[in-house]
N, C-alpha and C positions, 0 to 999 in steps of 0.2 A: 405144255412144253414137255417132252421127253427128255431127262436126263440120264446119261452114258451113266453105268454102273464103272466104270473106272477111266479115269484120264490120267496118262504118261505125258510126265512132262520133263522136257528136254533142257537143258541147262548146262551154262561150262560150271567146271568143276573145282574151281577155287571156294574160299568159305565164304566172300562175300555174295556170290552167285547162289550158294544153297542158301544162305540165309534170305536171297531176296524169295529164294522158292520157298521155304515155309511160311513165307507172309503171304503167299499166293496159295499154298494148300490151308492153311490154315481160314483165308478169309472164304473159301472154296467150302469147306467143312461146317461156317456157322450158316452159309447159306444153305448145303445140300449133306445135309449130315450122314445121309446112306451111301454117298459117292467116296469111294474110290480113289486115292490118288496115288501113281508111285515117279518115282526122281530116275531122267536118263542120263547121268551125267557126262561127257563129254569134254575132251581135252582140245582147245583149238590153238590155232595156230599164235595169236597174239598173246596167249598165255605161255607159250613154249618158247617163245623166239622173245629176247631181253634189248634186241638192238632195237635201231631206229623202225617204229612202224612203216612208216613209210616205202622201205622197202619192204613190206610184207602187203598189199594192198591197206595200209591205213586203218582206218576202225573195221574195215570189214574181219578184219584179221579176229577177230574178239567175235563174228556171227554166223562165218560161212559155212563150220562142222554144223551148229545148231540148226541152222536152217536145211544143210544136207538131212539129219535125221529126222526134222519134221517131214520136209520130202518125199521122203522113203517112208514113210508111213512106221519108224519107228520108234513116231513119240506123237503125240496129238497137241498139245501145245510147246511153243517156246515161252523163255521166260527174258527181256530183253533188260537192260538198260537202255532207254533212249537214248543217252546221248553216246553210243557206239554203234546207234545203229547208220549208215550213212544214209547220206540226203539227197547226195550228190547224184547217186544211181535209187530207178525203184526197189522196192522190195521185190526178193525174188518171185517168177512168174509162179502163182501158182498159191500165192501164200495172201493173207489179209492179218490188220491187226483188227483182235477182237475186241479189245478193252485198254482204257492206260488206269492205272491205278493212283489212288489219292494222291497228290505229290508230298514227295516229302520237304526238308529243309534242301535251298540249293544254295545254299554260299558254300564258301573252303574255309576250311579251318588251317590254321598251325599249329603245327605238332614242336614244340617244344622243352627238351629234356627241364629244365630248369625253371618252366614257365613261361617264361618272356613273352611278352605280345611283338607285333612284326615291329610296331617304331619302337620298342627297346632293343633290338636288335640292333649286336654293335656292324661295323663297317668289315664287309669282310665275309659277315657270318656264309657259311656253305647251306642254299637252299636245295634240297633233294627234290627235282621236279620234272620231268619228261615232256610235259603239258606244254607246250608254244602257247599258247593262250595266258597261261600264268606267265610263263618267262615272259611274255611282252609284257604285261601288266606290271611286274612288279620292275621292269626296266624303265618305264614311265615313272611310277610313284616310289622307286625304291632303287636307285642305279648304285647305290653303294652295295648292296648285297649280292652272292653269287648265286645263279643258280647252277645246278651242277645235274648231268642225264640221273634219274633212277627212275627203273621200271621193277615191275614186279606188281605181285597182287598187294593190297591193303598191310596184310600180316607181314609178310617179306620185308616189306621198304618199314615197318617199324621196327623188326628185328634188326635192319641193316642202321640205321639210326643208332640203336641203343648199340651197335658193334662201331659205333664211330663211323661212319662214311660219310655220314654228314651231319652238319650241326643241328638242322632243323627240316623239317617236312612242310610239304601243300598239300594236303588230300580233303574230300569233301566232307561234309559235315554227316550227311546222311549215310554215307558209308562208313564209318565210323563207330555209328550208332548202332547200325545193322550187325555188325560183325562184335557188338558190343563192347567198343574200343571208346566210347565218349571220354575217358577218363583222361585220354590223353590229348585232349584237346587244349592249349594254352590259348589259343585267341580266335573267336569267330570272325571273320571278316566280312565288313559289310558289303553289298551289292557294287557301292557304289568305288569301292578301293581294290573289288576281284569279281569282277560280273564273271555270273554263271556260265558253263558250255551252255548249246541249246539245246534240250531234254532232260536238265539237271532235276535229278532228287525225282524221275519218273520212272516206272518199270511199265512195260509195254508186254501185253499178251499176244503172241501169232496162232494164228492159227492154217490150218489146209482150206483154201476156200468152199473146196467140194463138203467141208465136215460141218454140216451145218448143225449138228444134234450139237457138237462141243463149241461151238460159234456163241448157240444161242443160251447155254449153259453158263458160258463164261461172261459173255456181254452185261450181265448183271452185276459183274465187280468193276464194271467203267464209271468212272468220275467223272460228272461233264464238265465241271469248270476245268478238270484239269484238262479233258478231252478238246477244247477250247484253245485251250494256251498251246498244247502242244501243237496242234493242227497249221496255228498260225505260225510257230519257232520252226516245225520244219517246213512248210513251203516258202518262208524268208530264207533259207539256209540253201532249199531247193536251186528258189531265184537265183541266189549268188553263186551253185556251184561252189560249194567250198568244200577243200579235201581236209587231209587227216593234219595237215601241215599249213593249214590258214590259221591264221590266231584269228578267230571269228569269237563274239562270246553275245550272248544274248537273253533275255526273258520275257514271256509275257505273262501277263496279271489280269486272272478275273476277277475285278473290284464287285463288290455287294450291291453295288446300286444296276448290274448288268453289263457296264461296259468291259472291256478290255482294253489293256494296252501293249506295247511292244516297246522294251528299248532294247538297242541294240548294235554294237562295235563291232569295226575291224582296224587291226592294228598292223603297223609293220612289226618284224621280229623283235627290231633294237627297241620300241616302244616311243621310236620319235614322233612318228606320225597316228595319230588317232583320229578314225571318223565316227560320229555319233550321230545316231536319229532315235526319236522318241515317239512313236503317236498313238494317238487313241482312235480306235474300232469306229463309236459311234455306233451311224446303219451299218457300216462293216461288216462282212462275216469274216472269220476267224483267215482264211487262206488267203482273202484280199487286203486285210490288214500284214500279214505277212509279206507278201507282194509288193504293196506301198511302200513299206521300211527298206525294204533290200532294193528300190530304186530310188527310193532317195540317198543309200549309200552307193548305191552306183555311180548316180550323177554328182558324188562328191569324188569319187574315184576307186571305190573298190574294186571292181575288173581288176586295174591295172596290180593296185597290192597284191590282190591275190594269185593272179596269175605271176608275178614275178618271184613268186615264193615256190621254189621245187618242191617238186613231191613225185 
């Protein structure tokens, strides 16, 4: 196998974004130690604009500079977060993912001045969260508390916190970690009190299809159990068509004995209504176990949630 004497890799330009790239040059460099790497960073649109995604196209708003400059042949890879990349539509023409990287931790944590875990929290407290997926969530198992919009990258919404905007925070455990923020974590939360987006705690490699020399260079940092779980979390998210403004949340799990499983929710906004399905792979492959789950929530009624939720 030939490997490229240098790969550009393209990336927005916040500190959680470069930090996902030097765990991507870095694991790049124990493989091909004579290789090359340099950082394209990029301003996109979901990082610029603080309102509602939704009117900016939704998650795409967080891929579509990067994906321009892979494109245009001014970067050889991108550097994703799964769960921004949409599912809803394919990846642009023209592009494949090479690899998804080990996954990391995907609960939320709470970020809490004073400590507190979420049930110490009194009646009232202001939760800082933009996420429909959390809001519904904690409106189900937590209706006394408020959530209140904050956007912004990882750093922002902790600075805006410690300036008082809001009592407490949602942000993910793995981001956190990355941006070397673990410190401020007061309570992990478990799966089953704040299920995951679909693609949590995953960094995903694009590449230009036509680049097969950086294709086949990079394909060696793919994980396959994680390569597994994702494959199935987006073509369940595929099926259902869900935008940036579904509270959709989901996971799947490569167990050690080889199976896999899927669980997986959609919620109304207010958090009255919850549908849940669970299942295991089996003979399964990864995309038909996806498939299964998101029509088993269909025939409980997701179409209609989702679609009657604007975006």
């Amino acid at each position: 196998m030939s490997v490229p004497e240098l790969i550009r890799i393209v990336s927005r330009d916040s500190p959680m974004a470069l930090a996902q790239v030097e765990r991507v040059r870095s694991e790049l460099a124990a493989r091909y130690p004579a290789l090359g790497t340099e950082v394209v960073p990029v301003r996109t649109t979901g990082d610029k604009w603080m309102g509602d995604l939704s009117q900016v196209e939704g998650k795409g708003a967080f891929t579509k500079e990067v994906d321009a400059a892979l494109l245009a042949g001014e970067a050889d890879l991108a550097v994703h977060c799964v769960k921004d990349i949409p599912a809803d539509r394919p990846l642009p023409a023209g592009t494949t993912f090479a690899a998804f990287l080990e996954r990391d931790d995907i609960r939320d944590a709470l970020v809490h001045p004073d400590g507190l875990t979420l049930d110490e929290l009194p009646a009232g407290t202001r939760i800082g969260t933009s996420s429909v997926r959390r809001v519904a969530q904690l409106a189900a198992s937590h209706p006394e508390l408020r959530c209140i919009p904050f956007r912004g990258n990882a750093n922002r919404r902790l600075a805006r916190l410690a300036g008082g905007e809001a009592d407490a925070l949602l942000l993910a455990v793995s981001g956190l970690r990355r941006i070397g923020r673990a410190d401020a974590i007061s309570d992990v939360l478990s799966t089953d009190v704040m299920c995951p987006p679909i693609g949590a705690g995953v960094l995903a490699l694009q590449c230009r299809e036509d680049d097969e020399t950086t294709i086949d260079a990079v394909a060696a940092l793919n994980h396959s159990d994680t390569y597994r779980e994702i494959t199935a979390e987006r073509m369940f998210l595929h099926v259902l068509q869900g935008h940036c403004n579904s509270p959709i949340a989901g996971y799947a799990t490569a167990h050690r004995n080889g199976d896999l499983s899927l669980r997986a929710c959609v919620f109304t906004p207010d958090g009255k209504t919850v549908l849940n399905a669970h299942e295991w792979a089996g003979p399964l492959d990864p995309a038909t176990l996806g498939t299964s789950v998101a029509v088993t929530l269909l025939r409980q009624g997701a179409r209609e949630l989702i679609d009657g939720i604007a975006h």
